[in-house]
KOLGU-4560 file (N, C-alpha, C; in nm, 3 decimals, padded with zeros to 5 digits):
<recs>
<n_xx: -03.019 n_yy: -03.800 n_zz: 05.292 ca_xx: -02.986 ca_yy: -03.687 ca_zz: 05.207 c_xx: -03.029 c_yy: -03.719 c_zz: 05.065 mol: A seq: 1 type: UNK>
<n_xx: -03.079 n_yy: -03.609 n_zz: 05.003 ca_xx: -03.106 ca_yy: -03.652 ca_zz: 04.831 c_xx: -03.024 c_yy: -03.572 c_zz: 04.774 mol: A seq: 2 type: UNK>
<n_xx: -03.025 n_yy: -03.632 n_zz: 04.676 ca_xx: -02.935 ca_yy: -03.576 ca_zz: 04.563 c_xx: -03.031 c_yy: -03.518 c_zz: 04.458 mol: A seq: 3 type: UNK>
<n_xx: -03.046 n_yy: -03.420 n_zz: 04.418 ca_xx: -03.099 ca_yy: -03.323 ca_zz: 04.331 c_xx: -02.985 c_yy: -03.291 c_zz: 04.189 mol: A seq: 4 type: UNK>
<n_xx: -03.015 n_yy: -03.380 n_zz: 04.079 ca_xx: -02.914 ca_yy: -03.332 ca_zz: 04.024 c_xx: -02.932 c_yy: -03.222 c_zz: 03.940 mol: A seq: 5 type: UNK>
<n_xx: -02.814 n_yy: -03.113 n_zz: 03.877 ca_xx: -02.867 ca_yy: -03.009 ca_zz: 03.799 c_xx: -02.969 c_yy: -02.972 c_zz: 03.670 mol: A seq: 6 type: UNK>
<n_xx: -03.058 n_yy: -02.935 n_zz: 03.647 ca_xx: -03.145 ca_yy: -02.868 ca_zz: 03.557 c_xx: -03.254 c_yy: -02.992 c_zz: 03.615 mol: A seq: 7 type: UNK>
<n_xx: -03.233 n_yy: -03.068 n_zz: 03.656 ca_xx: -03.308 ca_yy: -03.191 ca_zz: 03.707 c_xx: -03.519 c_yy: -03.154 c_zz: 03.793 mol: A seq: 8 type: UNK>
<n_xx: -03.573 n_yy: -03.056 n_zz: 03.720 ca_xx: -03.667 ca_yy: -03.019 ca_zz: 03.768 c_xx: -03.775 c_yy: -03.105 c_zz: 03.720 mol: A seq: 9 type: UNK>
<n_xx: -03.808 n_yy: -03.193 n_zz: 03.640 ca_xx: -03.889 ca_yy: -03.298 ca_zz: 03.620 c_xx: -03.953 c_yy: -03.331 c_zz: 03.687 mol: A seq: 10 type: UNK>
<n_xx: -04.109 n_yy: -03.343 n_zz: 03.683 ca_xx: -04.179 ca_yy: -03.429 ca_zz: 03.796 c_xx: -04.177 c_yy: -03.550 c_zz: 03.834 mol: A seq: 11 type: UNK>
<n_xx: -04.078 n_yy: -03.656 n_zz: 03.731 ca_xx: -04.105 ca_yy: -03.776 ca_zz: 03.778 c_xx: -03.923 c_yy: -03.835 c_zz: 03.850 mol: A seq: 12 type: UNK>
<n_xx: -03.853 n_yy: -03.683 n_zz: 03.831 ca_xx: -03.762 ca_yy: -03.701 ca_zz: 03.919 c_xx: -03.734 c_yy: -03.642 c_zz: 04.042 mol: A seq: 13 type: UNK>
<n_xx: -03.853 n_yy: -03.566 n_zz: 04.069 ca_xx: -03.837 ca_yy: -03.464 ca_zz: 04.188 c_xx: -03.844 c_yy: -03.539 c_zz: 04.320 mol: A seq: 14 type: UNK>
<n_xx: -03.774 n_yy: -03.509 n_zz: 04.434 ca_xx: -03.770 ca_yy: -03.566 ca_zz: 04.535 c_xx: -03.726 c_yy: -03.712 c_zz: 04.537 mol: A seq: 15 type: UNK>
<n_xx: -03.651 n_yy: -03.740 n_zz: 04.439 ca_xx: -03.562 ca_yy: -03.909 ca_zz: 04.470 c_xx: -03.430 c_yy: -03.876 c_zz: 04.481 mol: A seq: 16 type: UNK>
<n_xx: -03.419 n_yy: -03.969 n_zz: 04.513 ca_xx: -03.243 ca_yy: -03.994 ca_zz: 04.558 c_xx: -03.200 c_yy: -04.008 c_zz: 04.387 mol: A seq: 17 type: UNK>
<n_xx: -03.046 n_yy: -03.965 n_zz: 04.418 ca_xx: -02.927 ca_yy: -04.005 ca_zz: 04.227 c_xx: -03.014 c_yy: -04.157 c_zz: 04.211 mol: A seq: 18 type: UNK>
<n_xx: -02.978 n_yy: -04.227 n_zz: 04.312 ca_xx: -03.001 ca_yy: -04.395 ca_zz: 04.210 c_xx: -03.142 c_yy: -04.399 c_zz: 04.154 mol: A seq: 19 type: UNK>
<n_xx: -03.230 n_yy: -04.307 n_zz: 04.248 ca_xx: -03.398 ca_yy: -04.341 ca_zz: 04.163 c_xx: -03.388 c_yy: -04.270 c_zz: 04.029 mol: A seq: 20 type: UNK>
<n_xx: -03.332 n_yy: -04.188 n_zz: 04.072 ca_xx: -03.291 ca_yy: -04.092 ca_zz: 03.888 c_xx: -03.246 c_yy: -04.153 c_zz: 03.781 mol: A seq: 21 type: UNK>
<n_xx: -03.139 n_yy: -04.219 n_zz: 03.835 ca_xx: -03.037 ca_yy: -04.334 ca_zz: 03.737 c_xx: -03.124 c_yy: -04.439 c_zz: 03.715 mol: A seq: 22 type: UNK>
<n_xx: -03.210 n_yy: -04.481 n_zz: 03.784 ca_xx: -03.267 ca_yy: -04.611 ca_zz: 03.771 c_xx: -03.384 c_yy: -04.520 c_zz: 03.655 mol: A seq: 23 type: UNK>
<n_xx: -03.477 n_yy: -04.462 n_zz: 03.667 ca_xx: -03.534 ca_yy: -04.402 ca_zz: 03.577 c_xx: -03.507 c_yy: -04.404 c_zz: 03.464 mol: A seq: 24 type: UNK>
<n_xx: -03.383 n_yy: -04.293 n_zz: 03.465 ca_xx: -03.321 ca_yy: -04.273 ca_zz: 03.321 c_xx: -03.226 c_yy: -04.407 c_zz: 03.279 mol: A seq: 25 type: UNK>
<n_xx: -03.212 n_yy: -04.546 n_zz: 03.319 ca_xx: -03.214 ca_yy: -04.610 ca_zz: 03.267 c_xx: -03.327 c_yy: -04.693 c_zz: 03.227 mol: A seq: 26 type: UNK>
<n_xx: -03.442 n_yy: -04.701 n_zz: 03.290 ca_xx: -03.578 ca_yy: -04.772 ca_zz: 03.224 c_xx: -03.612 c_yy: -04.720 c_zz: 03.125 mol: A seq: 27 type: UNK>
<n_xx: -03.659 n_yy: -04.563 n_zz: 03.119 ca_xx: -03.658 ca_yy: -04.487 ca_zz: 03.026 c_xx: -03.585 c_yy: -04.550 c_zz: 02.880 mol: A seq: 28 type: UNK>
<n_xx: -03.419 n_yy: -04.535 n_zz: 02.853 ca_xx: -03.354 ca_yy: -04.594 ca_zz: 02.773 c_xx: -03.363 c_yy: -04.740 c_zz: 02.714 mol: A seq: 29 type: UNK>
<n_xx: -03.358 n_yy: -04.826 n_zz: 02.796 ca_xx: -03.420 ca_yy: -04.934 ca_zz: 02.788 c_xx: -03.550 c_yy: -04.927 c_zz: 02.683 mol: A seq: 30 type: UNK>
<n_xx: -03.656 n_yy: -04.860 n_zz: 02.728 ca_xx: -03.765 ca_yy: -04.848 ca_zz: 02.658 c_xx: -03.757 c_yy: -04.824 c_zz: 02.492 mol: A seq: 31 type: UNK>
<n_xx: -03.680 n_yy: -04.711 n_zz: 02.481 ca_xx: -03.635 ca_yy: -04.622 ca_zz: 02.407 c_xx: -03.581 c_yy: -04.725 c_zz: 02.273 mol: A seq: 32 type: UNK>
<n_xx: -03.501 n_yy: -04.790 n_zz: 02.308 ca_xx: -03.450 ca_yy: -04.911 ca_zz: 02.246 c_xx: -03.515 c_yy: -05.012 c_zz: 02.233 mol: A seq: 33 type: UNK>
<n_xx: -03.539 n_yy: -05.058 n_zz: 02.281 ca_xx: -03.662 ca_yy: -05.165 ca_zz: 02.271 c_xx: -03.778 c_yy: -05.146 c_zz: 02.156 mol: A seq: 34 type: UNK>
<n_xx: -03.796 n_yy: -04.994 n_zz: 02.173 ca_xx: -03.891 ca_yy: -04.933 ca_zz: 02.082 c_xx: -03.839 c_yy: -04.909 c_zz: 01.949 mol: A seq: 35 type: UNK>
<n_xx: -03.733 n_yy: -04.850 n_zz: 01.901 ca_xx: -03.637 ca_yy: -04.844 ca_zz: 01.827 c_xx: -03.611 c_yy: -05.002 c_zz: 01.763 mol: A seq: 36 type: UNK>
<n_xx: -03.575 n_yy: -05.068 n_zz: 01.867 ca_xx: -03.558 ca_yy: -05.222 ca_zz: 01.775 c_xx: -03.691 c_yy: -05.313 c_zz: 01.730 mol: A seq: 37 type: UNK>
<n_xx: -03.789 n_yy: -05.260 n_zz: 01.749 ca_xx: -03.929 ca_yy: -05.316 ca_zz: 01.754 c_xx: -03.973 c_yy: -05.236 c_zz: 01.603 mol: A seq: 38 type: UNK>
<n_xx: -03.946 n_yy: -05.115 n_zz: 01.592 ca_xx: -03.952 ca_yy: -05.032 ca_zz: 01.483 c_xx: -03.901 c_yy: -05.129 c_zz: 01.378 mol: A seq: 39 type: UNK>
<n_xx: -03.823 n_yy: -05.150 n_zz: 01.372 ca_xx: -03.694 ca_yy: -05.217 ca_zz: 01.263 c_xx: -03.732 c_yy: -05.343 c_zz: 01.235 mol: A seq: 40 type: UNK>
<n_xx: -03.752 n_yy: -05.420 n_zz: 01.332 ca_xx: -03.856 ca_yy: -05.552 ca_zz: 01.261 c_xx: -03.940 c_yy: -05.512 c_zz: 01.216 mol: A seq: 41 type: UNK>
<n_xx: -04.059 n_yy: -05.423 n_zz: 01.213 ca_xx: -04.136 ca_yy: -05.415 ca_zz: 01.150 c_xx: -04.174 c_yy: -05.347 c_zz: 01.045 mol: A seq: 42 type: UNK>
<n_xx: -04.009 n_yy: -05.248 n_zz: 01.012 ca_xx: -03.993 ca_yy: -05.228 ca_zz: 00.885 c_xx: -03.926 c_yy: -05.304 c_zz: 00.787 mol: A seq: 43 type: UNK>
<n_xx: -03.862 n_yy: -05.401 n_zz: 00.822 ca_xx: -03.819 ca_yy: -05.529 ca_zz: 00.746 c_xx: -03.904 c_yy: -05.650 c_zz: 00.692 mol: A seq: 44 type: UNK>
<n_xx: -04.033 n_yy: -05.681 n_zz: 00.810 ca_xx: -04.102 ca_yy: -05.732 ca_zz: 00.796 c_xx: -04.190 c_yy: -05.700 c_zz: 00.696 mol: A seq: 45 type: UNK>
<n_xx: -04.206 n_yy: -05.594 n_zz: 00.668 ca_xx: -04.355 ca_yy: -05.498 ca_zz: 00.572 c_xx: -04.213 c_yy: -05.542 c_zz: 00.443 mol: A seq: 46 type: UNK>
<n_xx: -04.077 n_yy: -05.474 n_zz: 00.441 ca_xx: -04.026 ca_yy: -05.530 ca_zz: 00.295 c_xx: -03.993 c_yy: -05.683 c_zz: 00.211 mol: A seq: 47 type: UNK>
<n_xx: -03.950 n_yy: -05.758 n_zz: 00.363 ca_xx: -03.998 ca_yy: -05.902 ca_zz: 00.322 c_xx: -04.126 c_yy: -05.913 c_zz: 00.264 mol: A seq: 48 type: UNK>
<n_xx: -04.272 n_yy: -05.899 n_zz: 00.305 ca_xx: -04.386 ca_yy: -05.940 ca_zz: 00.278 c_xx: -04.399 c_yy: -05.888 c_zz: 00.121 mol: A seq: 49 type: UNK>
<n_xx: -04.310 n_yy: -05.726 n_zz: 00.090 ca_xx: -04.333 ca_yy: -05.696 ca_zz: -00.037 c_xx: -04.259 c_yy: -05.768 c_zz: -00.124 mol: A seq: 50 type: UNK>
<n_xx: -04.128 n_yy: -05.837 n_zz: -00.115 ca_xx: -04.058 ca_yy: -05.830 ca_zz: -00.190 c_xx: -04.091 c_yy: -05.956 c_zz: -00.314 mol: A seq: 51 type: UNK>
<n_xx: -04.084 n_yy: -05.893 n_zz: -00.430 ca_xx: -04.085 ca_yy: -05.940 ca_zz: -00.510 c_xx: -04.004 c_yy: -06.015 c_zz: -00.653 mol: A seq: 52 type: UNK>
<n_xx: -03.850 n_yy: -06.015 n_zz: -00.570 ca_xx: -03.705 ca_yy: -06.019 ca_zz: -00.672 c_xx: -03.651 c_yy: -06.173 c_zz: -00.656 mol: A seq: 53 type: UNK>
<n_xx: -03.543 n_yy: -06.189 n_zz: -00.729 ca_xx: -03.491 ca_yy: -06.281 ca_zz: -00.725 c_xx: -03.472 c_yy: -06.379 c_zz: -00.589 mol: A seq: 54 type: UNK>
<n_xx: -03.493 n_yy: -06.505 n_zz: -00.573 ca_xx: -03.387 ca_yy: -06.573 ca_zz: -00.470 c_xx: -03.287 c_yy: -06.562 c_zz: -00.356 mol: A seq: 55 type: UNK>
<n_xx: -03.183 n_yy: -06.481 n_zz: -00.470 ca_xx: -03.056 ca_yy: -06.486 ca_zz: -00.446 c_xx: -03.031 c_yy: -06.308 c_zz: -00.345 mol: A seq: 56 type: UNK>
<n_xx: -03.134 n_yy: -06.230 n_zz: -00.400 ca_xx: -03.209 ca_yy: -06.117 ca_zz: -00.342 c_xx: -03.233 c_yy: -06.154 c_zz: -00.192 mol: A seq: 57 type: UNK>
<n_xx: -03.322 n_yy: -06.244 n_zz: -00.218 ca_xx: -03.439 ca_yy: -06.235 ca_zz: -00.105 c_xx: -03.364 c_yy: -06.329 c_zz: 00.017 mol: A seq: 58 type: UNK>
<n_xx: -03.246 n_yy: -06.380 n_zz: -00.002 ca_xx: -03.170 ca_yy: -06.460 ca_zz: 00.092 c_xx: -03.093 c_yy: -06.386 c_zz: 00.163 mol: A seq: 59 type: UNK>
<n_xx: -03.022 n_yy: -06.216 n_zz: 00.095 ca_xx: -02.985 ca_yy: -06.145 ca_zz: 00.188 c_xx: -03.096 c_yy: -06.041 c_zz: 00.242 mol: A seq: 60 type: UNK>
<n_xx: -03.215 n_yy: -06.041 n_zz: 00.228 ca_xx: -03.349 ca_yy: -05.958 ca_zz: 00.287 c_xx: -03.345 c_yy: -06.032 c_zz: 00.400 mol: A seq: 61 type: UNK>
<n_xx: -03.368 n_yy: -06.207 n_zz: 00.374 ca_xx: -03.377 ca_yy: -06.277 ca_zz: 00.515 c_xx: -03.298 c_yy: -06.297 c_zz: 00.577 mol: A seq: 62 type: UNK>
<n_xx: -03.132 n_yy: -06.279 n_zz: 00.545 ca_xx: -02.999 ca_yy: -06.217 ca_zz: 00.650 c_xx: -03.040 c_yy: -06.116 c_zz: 00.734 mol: A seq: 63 type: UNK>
<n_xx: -03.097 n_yy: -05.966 n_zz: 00.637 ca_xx: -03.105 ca_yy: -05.877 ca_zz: 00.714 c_xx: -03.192 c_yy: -05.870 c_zz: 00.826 mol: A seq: 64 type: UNK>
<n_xx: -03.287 n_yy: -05.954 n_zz: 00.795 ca_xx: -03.451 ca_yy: -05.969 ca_zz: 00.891 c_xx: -03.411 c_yy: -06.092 c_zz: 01.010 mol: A seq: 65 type: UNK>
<n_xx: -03.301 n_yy: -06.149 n_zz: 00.970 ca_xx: -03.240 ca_yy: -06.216 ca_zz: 01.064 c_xx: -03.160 c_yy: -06.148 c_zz: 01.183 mol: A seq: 66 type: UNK>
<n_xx: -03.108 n_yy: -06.044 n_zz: 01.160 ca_xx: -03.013 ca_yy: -06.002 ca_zz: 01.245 c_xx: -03.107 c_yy: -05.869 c_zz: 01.286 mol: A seq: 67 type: UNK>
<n_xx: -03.185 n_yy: -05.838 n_zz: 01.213 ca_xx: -03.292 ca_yy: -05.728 ca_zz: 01.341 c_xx: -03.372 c_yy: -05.786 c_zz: 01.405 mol: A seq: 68 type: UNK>
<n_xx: -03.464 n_yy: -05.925 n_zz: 01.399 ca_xx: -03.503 ca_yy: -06.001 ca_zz: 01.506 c_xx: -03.454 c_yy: -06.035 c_zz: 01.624 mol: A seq: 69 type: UNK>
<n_xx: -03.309 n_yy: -06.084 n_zz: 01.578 ca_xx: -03.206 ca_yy: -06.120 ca_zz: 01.669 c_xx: -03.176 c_yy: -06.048 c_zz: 01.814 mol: A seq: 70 type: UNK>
<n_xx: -03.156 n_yy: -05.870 n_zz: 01.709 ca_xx: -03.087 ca_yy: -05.789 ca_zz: 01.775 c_xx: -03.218 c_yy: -05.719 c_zz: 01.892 mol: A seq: 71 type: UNK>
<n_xx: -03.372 n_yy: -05.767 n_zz: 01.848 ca_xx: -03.480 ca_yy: -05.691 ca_zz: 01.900 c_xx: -03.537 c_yy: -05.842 c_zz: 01.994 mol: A seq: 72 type: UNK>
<n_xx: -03.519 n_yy: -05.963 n_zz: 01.989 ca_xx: -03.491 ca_yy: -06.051 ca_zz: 02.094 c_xx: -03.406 c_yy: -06.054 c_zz: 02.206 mol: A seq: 73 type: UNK>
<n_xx: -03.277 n_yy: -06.000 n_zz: 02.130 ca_xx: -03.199 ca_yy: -05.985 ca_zz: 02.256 c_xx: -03.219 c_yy: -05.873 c_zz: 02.347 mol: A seq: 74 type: UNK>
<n_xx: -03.278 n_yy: -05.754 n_zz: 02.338 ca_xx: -03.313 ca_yy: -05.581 ca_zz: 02.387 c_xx: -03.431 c_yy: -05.682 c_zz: 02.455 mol: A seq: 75 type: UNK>
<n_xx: -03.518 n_yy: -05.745 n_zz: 02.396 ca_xx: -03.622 ca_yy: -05.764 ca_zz: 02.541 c_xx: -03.602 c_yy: -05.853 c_zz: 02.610 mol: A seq: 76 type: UNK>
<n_xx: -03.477 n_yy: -05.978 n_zz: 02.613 ca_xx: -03.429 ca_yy: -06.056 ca_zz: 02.659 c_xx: -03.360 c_yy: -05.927 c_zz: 02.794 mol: A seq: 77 type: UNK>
<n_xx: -03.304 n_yy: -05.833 n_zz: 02.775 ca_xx: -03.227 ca_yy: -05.717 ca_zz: 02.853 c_xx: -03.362 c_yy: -05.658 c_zz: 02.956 mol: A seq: 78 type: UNK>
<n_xx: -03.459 n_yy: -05.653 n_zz: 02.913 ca_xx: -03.597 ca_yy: -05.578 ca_zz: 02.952 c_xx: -03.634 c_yy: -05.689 c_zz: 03.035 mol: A seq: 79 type: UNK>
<n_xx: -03.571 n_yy: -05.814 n_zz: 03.037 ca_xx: -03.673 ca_yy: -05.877 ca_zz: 03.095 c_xx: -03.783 c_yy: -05.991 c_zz: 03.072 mol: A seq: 80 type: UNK>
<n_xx: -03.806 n_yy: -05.960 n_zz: 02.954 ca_xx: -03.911 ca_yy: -06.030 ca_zz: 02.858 c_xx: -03.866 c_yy: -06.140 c_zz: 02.758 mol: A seq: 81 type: UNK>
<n_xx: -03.861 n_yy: -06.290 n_zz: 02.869 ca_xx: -03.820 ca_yy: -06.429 ca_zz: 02.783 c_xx: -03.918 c_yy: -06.453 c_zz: 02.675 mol: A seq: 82 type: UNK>
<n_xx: -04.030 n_yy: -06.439 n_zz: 02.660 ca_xx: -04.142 ca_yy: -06.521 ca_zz: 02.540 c_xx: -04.141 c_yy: -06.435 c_zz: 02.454 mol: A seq: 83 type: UNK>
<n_xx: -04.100 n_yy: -06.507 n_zz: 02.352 ca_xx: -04.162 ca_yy: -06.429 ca_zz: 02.228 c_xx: -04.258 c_yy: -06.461 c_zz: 02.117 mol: A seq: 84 type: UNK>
<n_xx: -04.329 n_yy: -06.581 n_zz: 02.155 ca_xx: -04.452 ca_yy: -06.608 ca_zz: 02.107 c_xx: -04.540 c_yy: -06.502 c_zz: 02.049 mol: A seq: 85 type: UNK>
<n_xx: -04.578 n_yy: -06.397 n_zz: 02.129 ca_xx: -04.671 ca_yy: -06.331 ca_zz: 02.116 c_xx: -04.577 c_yy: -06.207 c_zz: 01.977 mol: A seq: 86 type: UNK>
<n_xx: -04.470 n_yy: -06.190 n_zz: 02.000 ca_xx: -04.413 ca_yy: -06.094 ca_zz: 01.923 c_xx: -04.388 c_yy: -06.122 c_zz: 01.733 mol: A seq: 87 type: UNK>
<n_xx: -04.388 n_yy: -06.270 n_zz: 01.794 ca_xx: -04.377 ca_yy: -06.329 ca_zz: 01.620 c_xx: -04.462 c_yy: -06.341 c_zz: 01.562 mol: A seq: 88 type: UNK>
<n_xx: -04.586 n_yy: -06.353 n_zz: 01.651 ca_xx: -04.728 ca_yy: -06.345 ca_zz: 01.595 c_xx: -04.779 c_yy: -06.223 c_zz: 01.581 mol: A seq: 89 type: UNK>
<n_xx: -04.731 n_yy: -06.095 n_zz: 01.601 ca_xx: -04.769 ca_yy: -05.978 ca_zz: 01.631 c_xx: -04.699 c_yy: -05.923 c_zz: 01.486 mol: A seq: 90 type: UNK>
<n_xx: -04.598 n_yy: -05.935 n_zz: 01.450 ca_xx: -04.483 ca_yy: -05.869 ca_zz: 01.360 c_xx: -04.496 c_yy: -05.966 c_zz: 01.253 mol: A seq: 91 type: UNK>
<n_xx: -04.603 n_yy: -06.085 n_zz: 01.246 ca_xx: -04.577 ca_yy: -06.205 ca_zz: 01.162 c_xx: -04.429 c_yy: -06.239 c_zz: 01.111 mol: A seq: 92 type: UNK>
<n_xx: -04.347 n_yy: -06.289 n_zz: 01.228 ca_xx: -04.215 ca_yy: -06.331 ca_zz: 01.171 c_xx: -04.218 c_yy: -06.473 c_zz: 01.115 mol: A seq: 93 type: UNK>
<n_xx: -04.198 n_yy: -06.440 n_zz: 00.975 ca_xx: -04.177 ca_yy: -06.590 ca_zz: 00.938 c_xx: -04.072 c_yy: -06.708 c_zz: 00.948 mol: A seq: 94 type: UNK>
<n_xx: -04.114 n_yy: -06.834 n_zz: 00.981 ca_xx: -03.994 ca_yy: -06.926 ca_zz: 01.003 c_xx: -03.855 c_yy: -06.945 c_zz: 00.926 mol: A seq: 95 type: UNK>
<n_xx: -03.856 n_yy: -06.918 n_zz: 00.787 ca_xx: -03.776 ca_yy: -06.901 ca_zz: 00.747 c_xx: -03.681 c_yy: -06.782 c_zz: 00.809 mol: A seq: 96 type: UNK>
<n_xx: -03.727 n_yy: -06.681 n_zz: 00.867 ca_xx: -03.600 ca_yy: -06.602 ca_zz: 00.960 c_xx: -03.603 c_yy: -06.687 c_zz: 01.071 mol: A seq: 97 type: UNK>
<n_xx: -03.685 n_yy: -06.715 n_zz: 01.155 ca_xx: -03.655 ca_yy: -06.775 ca_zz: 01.270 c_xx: -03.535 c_yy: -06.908 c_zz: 01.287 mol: A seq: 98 type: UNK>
<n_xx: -03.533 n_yy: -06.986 n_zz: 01.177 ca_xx: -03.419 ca_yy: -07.053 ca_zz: 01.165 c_xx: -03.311 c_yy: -07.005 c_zz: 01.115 mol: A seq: 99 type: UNK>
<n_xx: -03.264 n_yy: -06.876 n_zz: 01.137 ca_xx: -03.153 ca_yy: -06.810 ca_zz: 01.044 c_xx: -03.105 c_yy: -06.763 c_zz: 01.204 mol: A seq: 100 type: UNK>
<n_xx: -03.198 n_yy: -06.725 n_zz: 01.325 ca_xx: -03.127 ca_yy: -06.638 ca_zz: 01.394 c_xx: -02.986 c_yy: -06.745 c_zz: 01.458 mol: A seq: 101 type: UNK>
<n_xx: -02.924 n_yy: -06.657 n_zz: 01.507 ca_xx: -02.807 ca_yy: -06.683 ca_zz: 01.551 c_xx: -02.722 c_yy: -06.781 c_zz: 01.415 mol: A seq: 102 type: UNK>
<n_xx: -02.773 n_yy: -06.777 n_zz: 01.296 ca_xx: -02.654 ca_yy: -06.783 ca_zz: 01.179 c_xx: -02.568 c_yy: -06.750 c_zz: 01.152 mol: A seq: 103 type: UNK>
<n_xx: -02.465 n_yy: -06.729 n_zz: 01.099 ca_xx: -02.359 ca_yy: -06.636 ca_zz: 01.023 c_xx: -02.383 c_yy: -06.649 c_zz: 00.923 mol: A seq: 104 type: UNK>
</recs>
């Protein structure tokens, strides 16, 4: 038996069972986020590279660039995706965040 759920006329949900749906619309989300947290490093990254202020400034820039790396390591750690070699080289994360993650 399938489950057809309501307004549910989509082509890439037509003819599956609830769990292929659910499983969908959770990859989907997944994605969604992933993409979203991938965004955010790399708008932190572009204001690190600009920033031009004090020290004492730029130590909470690399807090903040600490905890959206973190938070966009852990979303593809969820996806699946252990290496992040390629992502730090991609987003140029510099070491100075990389030794901050998991700081307080």
């Amino acid at each position: 038996m399938s489950l057809k759920l309501p307004g549910s006329s989509d082509l890439a949900t037509r003819g599956r069972t609830g769990l292929d749906v659910l499983d969908y619309e959770i990859v989907a989300e997944m994605a969604t986020s992933l993409g979203t947290a991938g965004r955010k490093v790399e708008a932190i990254m572009a204001r690190l590279r600009a920033y031009e202020g004090d020290a004492a400034d730029r130590g909470a820039l690399l807090k903040t660039a600490a905890e959206a790396v973190y938070a966009y390591f852990v979303q593809r750690e969820l996806c699946g995706l252990k290496r992040h070699d390629d992502v730090i080289r991609e987003y140029g994360i510099p070491r100075e965040v990389l030794v901050r993650l998991g700081a307080k």
